[in-house]
C-alpha positions in Angstrom: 63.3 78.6 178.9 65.7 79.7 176.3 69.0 81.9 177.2 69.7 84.8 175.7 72.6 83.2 174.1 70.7 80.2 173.1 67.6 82.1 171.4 70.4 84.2 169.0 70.5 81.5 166.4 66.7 81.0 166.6 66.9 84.9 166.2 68.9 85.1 163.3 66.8 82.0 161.2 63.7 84.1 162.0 65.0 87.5 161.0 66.3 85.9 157.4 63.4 84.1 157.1 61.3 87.1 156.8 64.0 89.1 154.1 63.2 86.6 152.3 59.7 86.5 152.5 59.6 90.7 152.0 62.7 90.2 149.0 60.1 91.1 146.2 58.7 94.1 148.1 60.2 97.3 149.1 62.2 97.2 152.5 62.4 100.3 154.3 66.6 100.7 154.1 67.3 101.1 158.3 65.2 97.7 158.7 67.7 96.3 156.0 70.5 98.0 158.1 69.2 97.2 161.6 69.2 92.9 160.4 72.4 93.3 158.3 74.1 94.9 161.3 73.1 92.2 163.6 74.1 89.2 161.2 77.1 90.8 161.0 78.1 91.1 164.3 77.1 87.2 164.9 80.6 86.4 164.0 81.1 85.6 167.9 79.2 82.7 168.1 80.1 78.7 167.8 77.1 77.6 166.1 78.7 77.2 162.8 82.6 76.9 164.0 82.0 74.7 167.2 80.3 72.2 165.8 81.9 68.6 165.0 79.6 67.6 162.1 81.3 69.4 158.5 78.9 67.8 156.3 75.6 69.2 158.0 77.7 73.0 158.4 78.5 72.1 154.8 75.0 71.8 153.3 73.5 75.1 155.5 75.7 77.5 154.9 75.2 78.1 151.0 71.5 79.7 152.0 73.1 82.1 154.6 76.2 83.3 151.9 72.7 84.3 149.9 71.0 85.8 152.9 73.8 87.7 153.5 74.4 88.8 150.2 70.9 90.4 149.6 71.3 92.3 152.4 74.7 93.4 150.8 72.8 94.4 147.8 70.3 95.8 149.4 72.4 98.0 151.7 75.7 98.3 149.4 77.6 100.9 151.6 77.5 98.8 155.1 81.4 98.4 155.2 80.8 95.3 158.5 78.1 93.6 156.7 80.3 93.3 152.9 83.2 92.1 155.4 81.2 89.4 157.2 79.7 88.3 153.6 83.3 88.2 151.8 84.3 86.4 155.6 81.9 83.8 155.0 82.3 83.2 151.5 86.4 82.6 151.9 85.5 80.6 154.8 82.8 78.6 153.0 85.4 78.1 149.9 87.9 76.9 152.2 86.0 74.4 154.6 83.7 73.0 152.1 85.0 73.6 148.7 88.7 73.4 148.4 89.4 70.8 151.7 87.0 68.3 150.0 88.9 68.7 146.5 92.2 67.8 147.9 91.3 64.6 148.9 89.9 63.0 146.0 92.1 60.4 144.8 93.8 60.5 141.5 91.4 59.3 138.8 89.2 62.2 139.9 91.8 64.3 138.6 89.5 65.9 136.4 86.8 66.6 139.6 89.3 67.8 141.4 90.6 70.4 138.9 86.9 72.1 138.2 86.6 72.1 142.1 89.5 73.7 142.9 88.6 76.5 140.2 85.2 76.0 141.8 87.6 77.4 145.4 89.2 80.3 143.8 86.1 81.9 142.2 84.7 81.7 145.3 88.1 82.8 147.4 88.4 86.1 144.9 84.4 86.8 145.2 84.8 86.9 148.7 87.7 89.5 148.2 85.5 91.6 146.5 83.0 91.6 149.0 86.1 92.2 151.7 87.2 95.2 149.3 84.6 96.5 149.2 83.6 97.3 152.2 87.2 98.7 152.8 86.7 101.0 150.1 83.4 102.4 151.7 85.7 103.0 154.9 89.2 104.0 153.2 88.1 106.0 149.6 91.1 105.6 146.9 92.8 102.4 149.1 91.2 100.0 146.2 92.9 102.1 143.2 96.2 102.4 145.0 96.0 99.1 145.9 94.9 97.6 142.2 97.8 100.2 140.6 100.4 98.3 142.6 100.9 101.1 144.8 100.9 98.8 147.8 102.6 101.2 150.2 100.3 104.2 149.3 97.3 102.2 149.7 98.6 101.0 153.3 99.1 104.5 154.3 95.4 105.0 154.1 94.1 102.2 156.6 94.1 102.2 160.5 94.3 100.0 162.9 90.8 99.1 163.2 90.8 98.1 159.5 92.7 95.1 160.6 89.8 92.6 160.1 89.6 93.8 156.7 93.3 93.7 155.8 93.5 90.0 156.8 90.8 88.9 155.3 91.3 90.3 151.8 95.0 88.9 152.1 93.8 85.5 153.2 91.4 85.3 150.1 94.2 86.4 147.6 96.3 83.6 148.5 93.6 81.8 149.1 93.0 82.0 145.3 96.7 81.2 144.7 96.8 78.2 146.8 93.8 76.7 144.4 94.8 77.9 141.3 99.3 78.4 141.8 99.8 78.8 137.5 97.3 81.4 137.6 99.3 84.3 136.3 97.1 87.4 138.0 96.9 85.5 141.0 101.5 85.2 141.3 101.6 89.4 139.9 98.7 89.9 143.4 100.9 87.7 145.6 103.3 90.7 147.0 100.1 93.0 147.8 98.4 90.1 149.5 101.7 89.2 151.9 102.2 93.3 152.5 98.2 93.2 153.8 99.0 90.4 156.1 101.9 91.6 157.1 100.8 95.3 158.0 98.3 92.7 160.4 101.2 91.1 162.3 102.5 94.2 162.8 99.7 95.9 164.0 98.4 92.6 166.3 101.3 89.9 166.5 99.0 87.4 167.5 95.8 87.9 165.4 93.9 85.4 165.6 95.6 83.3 167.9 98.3 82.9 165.1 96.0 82.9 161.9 98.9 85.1 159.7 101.6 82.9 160.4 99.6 79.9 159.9 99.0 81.4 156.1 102.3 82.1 156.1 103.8 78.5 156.7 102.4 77.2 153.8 103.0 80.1 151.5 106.9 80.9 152.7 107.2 77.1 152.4 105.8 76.3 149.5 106.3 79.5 146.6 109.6 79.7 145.3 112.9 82.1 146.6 111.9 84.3 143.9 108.5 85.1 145.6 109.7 85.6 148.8 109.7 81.7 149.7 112.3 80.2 152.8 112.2 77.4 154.8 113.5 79.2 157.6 110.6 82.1 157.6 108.1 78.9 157.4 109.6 77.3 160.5 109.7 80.4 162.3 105.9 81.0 161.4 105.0 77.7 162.2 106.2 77.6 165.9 104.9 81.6 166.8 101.6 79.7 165.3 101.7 76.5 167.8 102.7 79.3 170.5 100.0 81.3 169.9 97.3 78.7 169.5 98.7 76.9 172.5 99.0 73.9 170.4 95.6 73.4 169.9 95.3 73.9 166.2 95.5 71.4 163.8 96.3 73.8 160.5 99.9 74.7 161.7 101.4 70.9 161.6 99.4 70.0 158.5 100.8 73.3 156.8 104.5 72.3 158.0 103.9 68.8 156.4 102.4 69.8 153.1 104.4 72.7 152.2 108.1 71.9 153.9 108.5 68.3 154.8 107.0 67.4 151.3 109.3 69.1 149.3 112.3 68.4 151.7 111.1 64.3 150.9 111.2 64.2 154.8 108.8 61.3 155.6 109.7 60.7 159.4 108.9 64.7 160.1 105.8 64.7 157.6 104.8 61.1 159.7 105.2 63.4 163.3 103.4 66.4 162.3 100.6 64.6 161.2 100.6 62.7 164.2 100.7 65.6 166.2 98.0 66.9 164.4 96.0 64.1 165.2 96.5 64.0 168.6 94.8 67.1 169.2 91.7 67.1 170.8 89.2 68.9 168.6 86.6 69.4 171.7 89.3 71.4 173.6 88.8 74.7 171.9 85.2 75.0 170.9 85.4 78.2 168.9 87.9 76.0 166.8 86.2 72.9 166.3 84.5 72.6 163.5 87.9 73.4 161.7 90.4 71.1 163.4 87.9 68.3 162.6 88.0 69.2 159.0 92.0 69.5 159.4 92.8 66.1 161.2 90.6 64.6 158.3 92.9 65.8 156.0 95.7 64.5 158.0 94.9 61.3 158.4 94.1 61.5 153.9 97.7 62.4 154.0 99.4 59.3 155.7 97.0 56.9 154.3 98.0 58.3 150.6 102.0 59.0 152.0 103.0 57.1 148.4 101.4 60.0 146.7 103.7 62.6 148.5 107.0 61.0 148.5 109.3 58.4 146.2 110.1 56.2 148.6 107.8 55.6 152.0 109.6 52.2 152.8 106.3 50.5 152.2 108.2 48.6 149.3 109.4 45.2 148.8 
């Protein structure tokens, strides 16, 4: 016999199954509420995040994204359910999207480009989504914000907005990160640190260190001018491998890429990677699925070192 537990993904397969079945026909709106509000809250289970195997995550997810957003259409002012759709799209973008992109090797230039373009249209649709479900909660904070009136906006929000907040800051830069000579995307970069930072200061360790792993790579890789320092992504990076108790793979492949790159430090971009790599990616189930996707990148990084750094003593 099924647990509880076990029967909530059968659950959730069963209740989209049958929005789908009924999309042509008209839904009574509190059924539409009653499934969007429990595929919403699913976000505590591993089903998706603890598994090991990217590629078959990969290939079901794009049906749930539409699942999830026809019950978005279909009940437009459920602030949980536009967060856990513009949640899953970011996510999706991220994992599946972007992460395969950056390790294509260099005559796939081209592949890469449209892919990575593919990332951000998919990192700011998931904004939106985020965005707007905050709006429904906080009237006016989507103007302010949009105006530039960054504090004004903030001074709308509560604590319990949090979820929203990081998310809609993680999707902006995000977008940056995919597309960095987009011009909107550098004029949004201050409003999508001050989100993320109004999270650390409401939750220091949110997420078992998800700001400040954003924050490595974006105080170590945009320029003094943008609020870049080496010093603010070294002191990110270890409150990151604090808080995750060193279980996390995203911190030392952040620290490489964005620091130890542009410092031309091979022998610390060589021992973060190996660090990452040592991690095992079955001690923290809820985290699985993306450590696995972060030591492959890691170990794409020292095999291609020569494409990082002038000199990797490889040479005759």
């Amino acid at each position: 016999m099924r647990t509880p537990d076990r029967d909530r993904p059968l659950r959730i397969a069963l209740a989209a199954a049958s929005l789908v079945l009924l999309a042509s026909c008209s839904i009574d709106r509190l059924a539409v509420r009653a499934v969007a509000d429990f595929l919403s809250a699913s976000g505590e289970s591993t089903v998706f995040t603890g598994d090991d195997d990217p590629e078959l995550v990969g290939q079901a997810l794009p049906f749930a994204l539409k699942i999830y957003e026809s019950l978005l259409q279909s009940d437009p002012g459920n602030a949980p359910l536009a967060l856990a759709t513009g949640r899953n799209f970011v996510s999706y973008a991220y994992a599946f999207v972007q992460a395969p992109a950056d390790l294509l090797p260099v005559e796939k230039a081209d592949e890469q480009a449209a892919e990575r373009q593919r990332a951000k249209r998919l990192f700011l649709r998931g904004r939106e989504d985020v965005l707007r479900g905050l709006e429904v909660r906080r009237t006016g904070f989507r103007a302010l914000l949009d105006a530039g009136s960054v504090d004004a906006a903030l001074s709308r929000v509560r604590p319990d907005d949090i979820d929203y907040l990081y998310w809609a800051g993680a999707a902006s830069l995000a977008a940056f990160s995919a597309d960095p000579f987009d011009f909107d995307a550098i004029v949004t970069l201050p409003r999508a640190v001050a989100l993320l930072r109004r999270v650390a200061a409401w939750n220091p360790g949110y997420g078992a260190g998800a700001v400040d792993e954003i924050f490595i790579s974006f105080y170590g890789s945009a320029p003094e001018s943008l609020g870049g320092s080496e010093e603010k992504a070294r002191e990110s990076f270890a409150r990151a491998v604090e808080l995750s108790r060193g279980l996390r793979v995203g911190p030392y492949v952040a620290l490489a890429s964005a620091v130890s790159v542009r410092k031309q430090d091979l022998a610390e971009f060589r021992d973060l990677l190996g660090r990452a790599l040592a991690i095992d990616v079955n001690a923290d189930i809820p985290d699985r699925l993306v450590n696995v996707i972060g030591q492959r990148k890691a170990r794409w990084m020292l095999d291609h070192a020569g494409d990082y750094f002038l000199d990797t003593g490889s040479g005759p």
